[in-house]
N, C-alpha and C positions, 0 to 999 in steps of 0.2 A: 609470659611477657605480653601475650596478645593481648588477654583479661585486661590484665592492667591497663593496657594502652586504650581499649574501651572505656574502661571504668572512669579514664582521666576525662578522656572525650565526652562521656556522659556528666561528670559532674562540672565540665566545662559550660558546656551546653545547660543546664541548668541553671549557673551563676548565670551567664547570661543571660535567660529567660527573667531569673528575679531582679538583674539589675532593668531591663526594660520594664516589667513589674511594676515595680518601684518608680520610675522615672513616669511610668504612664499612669499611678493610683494618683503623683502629685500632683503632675498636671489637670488630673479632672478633679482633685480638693481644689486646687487655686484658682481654676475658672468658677466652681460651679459653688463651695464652698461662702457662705456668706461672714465666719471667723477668720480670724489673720492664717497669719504664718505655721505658728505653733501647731495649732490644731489640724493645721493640712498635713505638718509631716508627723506628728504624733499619729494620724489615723494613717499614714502614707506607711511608715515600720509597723503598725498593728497587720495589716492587710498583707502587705510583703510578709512580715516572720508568719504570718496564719498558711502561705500559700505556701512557704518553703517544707512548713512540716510536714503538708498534704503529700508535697512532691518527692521529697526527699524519706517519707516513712513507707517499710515493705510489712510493718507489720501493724495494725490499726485497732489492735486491741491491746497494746503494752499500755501502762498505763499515761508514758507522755502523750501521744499521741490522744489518748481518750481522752486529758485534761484538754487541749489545746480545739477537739472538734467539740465536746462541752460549752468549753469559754469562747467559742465563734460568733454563737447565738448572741449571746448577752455582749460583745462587741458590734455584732451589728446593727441590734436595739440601740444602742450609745449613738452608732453612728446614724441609724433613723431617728433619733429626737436629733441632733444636732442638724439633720437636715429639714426639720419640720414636716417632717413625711410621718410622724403621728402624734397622737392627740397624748399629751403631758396635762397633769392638775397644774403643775408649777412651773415656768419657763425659767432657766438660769441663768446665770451670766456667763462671758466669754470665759471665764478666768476659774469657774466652776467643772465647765463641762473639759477645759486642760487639765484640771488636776484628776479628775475622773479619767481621763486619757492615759494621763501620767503614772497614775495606781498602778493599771493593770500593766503598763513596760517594766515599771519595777517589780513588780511580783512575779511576771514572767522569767524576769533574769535572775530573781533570786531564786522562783522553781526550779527553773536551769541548772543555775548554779549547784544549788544544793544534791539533784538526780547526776549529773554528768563529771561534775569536780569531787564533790563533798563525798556523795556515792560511793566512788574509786577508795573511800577511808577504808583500812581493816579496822575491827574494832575487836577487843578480845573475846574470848569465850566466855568471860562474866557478862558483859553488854550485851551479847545476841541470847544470854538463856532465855529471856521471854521467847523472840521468835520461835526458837528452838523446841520450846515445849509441847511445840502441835507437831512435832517434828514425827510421833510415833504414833500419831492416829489417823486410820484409816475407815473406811466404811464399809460394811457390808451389801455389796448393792440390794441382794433380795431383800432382806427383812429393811432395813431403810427404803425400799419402794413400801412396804408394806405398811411402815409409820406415819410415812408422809403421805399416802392414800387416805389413811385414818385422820390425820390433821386437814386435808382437804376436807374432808365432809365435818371435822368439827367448824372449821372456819366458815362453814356455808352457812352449817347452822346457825353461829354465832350470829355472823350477817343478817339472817331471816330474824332471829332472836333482838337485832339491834335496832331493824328495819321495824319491826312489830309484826312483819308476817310477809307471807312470799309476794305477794299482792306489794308490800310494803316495799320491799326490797327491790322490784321493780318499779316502781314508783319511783327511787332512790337518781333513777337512771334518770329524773326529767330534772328540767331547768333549776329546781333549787335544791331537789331528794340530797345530793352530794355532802351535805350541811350535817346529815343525820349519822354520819363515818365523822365528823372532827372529834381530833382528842382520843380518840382511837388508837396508839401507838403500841400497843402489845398486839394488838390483832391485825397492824398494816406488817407488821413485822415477821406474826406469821405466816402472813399471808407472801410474804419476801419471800420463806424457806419455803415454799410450796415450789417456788421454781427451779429447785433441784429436780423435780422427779423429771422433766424429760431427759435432761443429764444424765443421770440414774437408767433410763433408760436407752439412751444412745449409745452408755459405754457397756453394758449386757449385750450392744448386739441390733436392740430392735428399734432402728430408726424410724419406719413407720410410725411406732408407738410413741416415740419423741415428739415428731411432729406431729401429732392428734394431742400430744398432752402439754405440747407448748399452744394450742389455739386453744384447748379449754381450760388453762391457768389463766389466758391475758382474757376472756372473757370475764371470767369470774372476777380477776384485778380489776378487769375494766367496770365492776358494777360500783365500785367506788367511786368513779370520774377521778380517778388521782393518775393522773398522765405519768407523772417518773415512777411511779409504783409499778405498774402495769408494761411498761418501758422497759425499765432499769432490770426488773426482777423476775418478767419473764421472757426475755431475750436475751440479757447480760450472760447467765450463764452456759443457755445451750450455743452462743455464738462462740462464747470463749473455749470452752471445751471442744467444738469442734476444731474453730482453730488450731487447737496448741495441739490436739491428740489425733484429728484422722487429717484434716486438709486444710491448710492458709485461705483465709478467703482472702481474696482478691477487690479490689479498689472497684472495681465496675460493680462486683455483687451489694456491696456497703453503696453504694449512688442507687442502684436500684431500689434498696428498704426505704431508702428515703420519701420515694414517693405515699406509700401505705402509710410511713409514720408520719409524715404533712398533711396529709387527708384525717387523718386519727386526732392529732393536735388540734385542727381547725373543730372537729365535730364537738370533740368534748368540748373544747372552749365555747361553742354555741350553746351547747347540750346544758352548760353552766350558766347561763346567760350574764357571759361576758358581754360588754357592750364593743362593738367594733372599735376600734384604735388608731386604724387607718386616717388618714390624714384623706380631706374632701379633696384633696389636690389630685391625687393619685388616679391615673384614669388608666392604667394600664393593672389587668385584675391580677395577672400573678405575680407581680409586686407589691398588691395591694395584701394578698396571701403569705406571701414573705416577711411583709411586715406585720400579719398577725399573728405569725408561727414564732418570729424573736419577740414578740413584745409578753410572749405567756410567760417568758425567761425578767422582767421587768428592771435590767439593772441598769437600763437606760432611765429609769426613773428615780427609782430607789436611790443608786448611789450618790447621782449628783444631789436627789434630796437632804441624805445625812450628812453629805460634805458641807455644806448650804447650813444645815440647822449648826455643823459643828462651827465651823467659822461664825457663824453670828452670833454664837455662845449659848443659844437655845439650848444647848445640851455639851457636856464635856467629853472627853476621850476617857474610855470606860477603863482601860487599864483591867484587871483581871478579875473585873466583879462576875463575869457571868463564865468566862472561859470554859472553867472546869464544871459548871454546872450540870452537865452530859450526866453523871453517877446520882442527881436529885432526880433524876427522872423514873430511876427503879421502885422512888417512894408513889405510893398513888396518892392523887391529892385530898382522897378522901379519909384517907389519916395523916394530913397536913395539909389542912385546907388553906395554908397561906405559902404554901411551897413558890418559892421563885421562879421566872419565867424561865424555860428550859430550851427551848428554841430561836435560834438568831434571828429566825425573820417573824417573829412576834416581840420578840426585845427590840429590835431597829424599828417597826411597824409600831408600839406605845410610845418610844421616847420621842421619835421624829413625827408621825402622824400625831398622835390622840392617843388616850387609854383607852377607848374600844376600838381602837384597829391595830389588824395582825396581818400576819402573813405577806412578808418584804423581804423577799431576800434578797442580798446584794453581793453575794458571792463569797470565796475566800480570802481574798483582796480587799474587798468593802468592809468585813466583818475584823479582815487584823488593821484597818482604821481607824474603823469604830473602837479597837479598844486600847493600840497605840500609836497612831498619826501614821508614818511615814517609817519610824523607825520598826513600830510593829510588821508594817508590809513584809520590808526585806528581810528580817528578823524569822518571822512565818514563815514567809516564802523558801525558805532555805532549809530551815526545818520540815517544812514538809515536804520540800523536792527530794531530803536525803531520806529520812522516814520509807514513802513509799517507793523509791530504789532500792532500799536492803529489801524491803517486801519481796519485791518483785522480784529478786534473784533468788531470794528464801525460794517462794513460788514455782520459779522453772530448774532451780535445782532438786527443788524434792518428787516435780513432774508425777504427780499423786490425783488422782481422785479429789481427796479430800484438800490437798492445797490449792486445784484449781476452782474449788465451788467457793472455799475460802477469798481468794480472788475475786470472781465473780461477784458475789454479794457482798461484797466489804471496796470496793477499789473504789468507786464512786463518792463514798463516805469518809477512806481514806485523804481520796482531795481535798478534802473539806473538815479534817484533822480538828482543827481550831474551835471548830462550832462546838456546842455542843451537845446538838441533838445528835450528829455524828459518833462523839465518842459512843452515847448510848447504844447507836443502830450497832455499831462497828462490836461492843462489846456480846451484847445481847446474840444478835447472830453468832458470834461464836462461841459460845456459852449455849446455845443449844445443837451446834455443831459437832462439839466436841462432847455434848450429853450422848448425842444420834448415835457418832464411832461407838462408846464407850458400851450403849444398850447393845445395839445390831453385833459386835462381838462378843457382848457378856452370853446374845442368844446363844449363838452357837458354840460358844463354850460349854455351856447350859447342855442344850443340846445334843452333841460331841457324847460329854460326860453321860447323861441318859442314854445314848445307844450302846455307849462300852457297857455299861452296868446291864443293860437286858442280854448283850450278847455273853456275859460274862455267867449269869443267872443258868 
């Protein structure tokens, strides 16, 4: 009874924290705010529902939670061009940058909806056999540290081999090298599953070796300059797995990373010769910072751009010409050299920018838009709020090894279902996941069988 009568009082205490919240993000839109109404309380429930999920989630790596600290950045960006606090090619109208506001409430409620409502569906045992089917593979931690050792040194190689020589390869690391890694997507991928091995090594036991083999994974990722690469795939899974299998991190340890990965962000983006973004206005430097760490995320740009070309008919709503294109991507283009464009933010980047510009992404929101207005949004959104909720309970029911690398390297991509560079990453990864189980147990089956037969002899 006592529990309880906390628990009230805490979530009392809360509501009221986000109703002042709220009352206090309006009042500084509508002093400081230079749009109406609309856009003050459109960014007034962005900021509130962003702050509730902060306060209200105990666990920071399920996958709502990760969609919503994701989609922060690329809100804040939104709400830094709407304040003129950085530098935009195109300035838009009032009635652009709301419906841009607008996207991201409705895709939020239909993520929602589809994780918290839709979720709760039973489905029968014919609809879950896909998930089901990873349901009996496991990994053998020795011999899979032994493979992905061996894929380490082939991906360095490849690198030095792509760089034209180690000399080269470091060179990759200055302001344009980065250029010499695009189109690269079977090797950024291997270079994904390399980030199992501290995993592989934390759950045997040797944490030391986890930690020595998580700073020389995000080195080597980082010889790319590819920020989510290096990010995503080598922290995503020794975080998760520590999590779920020895200790919950804690809300203060996740504020601390933050600092190393803001410093990280800023470099590489210099190291790329990004050009500053920051707005001349800005005379206070760690907002100036702030604002160059959301704007690498650019859907303050992007999106109001493609809504802008959509409405003035420059380009139409794509409906399903690219959706599924994720499965063209296994083709290489050098036995179909006119293969379709395979990536959302090179398909949004040609039709809105130019034929020689790529790389635009505008999120899972911008992209179900672009290919069906409004109805696409909430449509998506629901779909993939309930998609990745069956995941995720697949996931912690099976409390595996192998379901939570599965996780880890796929949950990111999952959010982002739609795209379809995603379906590829999402497939591919696990298409060699399930190769790994299948080898690292056929050894020791192998194995096994050899020792009986000498002891048998």
């Amino acid at each position: 009874m006592g529990a309880r009568k906390n628990l009230n009082i805490k979530l009392i205490l809360l509501l009221i924290f986000l109703v002042i919240s709220f009352v206090s993000i309006l009042a500084f839109m509508i002093e400081k705010c230079k749009y109406g109404l609309i856009i003050d309380l459109e960014v007034t429930v962005l900021g509130t529902f962003f702050l509730g999920v902060l306060l209200f989630s105990k666990d920071y790596l399920n996958p709502f939670v990760i969609y919503y600290i994701y989609s922060f950045l690329g809100f804040l960006d939104i709400v830094f061009v709407i304040f003129d606090l950085r530098i935009t090619r195109f300035i838009q109208t009032e009635s652009i940058y709301q419906k841009t506001l607008f996207i991201m409430i409705l895709w939020f409620f239909a993520f929602s909806l589809g994780y918290f409502i839709l979720g709760r569906i039973q489905f029968s045992e014919n609809k879950r056999r896909f998930i089901h089917l990873l349901d009996n593979f496991n990994l053998n931690i020795k011999i899979t540290i032994w493979a992905i050792v061996i894929l380490m040194f082939f991906v360095l190689f490849k690198l030095v081999l792509t760089a034209s020589s180690v000399g080269g390869l470091l060179a990759a690391f200055t302001t344009t090298g980065y250029k010499v890694f695009e189109g690269q997507n079977y090797l950024s991928m291997l270079m994904a599953l390399i980030g199992i091995l501290p995993v592989l090594y934390l759950a045997s036991g040797k944490r030391k070796s986890a930690v020595i083999a998580t700073i020389i994974i995000f080195l080597c990722m980082s010889l790319t300059k590819r920020r989510s690469l290096a990010l995503i795939y080598s922290l995503m899974p020794i975080l998760t797995y520590y999590n779920y299998k020895v200790s919950r991190i804690k809300a203060k340890n996740f504020l601390l990373l933050l600092i190393p990965v803001s410093v990280y962000i800023l470099y590489i983006a210099s190291m790329r010769g990004i050009a500053s973004g920051a707005s001349q206005s800005i005379s206070n430097s760690i907002l100036g910072n702030v604002v160059e760490i959301t704007r690498q995320v650019q859907y303050g740009e992007n999106i109001p751009d493609m809504i802008s070309a959509i409405d003035s008919g420059r380009i139409q709503l794509q409906g399903l010409n690219y959706v599924f294109n994720g499965i063209l991507t296994f083709i290489p283009r050098g036995i179909w050299s006119d293969k379709p464009l395979v990536e959302s933010a090179a398909i949004v980047g040609q039709l809105v920018y130019g034929a020689d510009v790529a790389g635009h992404p505008v999120g899972p929101y911008g992209w179900a838009y672009f290919c069906f207005g409004y109805i696409g949004v909430f449509v998506f959104g629901c779909i993939n709020g309930l998609i990745v909720k069956k995941i995720f309970d697949w996931v912690k029911r099976e409390d595996s090894l192998f379901s939570y690398l599965f996780y880890s390297l796929t949950i990111v991509k999952l959010l982002e279902i739609f795209a379809p560079e995603s379906q590829f990453k999402i497939l591919f990864l696990t298409i060699i996941l399930i190769v790994l189980s299948v080898f690292s147990n056929m050894f020791v089956i192998s194995r096994n069988g050899l020792v009986k037969n000498k002891l048998s002899n």
